[in-house]
N, C-alpha and C positions, 0 to 999 in steps of 0.2 A: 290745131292746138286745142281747138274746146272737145273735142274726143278725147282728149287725153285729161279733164278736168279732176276724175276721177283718182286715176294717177296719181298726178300732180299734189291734191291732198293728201293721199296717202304716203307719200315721201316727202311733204314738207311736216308732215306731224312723226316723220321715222328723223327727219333733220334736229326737229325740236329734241327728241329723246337723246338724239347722242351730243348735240352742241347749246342746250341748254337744261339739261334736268342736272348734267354736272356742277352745275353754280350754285344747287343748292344742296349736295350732300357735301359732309365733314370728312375729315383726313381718316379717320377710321370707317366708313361708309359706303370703303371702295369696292367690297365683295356683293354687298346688297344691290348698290347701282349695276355692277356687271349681270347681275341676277334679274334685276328690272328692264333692262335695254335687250336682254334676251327675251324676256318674256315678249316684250312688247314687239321686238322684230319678230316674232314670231305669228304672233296676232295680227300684225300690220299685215304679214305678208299673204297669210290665210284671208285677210280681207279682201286685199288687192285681187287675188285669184278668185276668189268668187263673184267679185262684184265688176271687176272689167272685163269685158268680153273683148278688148284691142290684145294682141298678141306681142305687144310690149311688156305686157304683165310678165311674162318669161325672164325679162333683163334684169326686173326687179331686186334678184338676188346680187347681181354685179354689181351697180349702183348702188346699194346698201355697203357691200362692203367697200366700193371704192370711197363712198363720201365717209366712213369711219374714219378711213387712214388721216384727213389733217387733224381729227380731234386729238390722236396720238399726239401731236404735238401741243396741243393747248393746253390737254389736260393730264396727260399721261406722258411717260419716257420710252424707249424706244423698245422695252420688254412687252407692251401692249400690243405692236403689230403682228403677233397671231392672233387676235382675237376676230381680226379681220375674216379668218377664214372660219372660224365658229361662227359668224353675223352670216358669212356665204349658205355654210352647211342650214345655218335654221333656217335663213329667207327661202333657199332651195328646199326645203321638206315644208314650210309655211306653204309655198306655191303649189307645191305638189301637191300636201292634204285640201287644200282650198279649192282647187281643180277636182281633186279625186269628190270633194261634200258636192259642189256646184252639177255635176256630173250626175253622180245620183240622186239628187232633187230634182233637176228636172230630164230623169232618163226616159221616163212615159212620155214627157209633152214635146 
């Protein structure tokens, strides 16, 4: 478990973005929040891949989009469950570019 510390941060602050930054945007707000939880999966994910070297990092993108799906129900109506697979597509291209920078930083050493 503490090998996975790393991890673990980085998908309990991917948790905070989708089940608490909704509490504080307004009823007209909802295009900007989808705009910000992309960014931010995106960055998370590019992190997670550079900075773990457990091969869990791979899953990252599943677990992203499977923990979205209950906020569909807390905060959104049931036209949000594709957004699930756009959280997929970015964690998966986050993971990928993060691997591909980690890769070439350190291809000499």
């Amino acid at each position: 478990m503490k090998k996975y510390i790393v991890e673990i941060v980085i998908f309990v602050i991917q948790l905070f973005m989708f089940y608490i930054s909704p509490l504080f945007a307004g009823p007209t707000d909802g295009m900007g929040m989808v705009v910000l939880i992309l960014l931010s999966t995106l960055i998370l994910s590019v992190l997670v891949a550079g900075i773990s070297k457990n091969k869990i990092k791979y899953f990252y993108p599943i677990a992203t989009a499977v923990a979205f799906l209950p906020s569909v129900f807390l905060y959104y109506n049931e036209t949000a469950f594709p957004h699930a697979v756009w959280y997929l597509v970015v964690s998966a291209a986050g993971v990928l570019a993060g691997t591909v920078i980690f890769k070439l930083l350190h291809w000499k050493s």
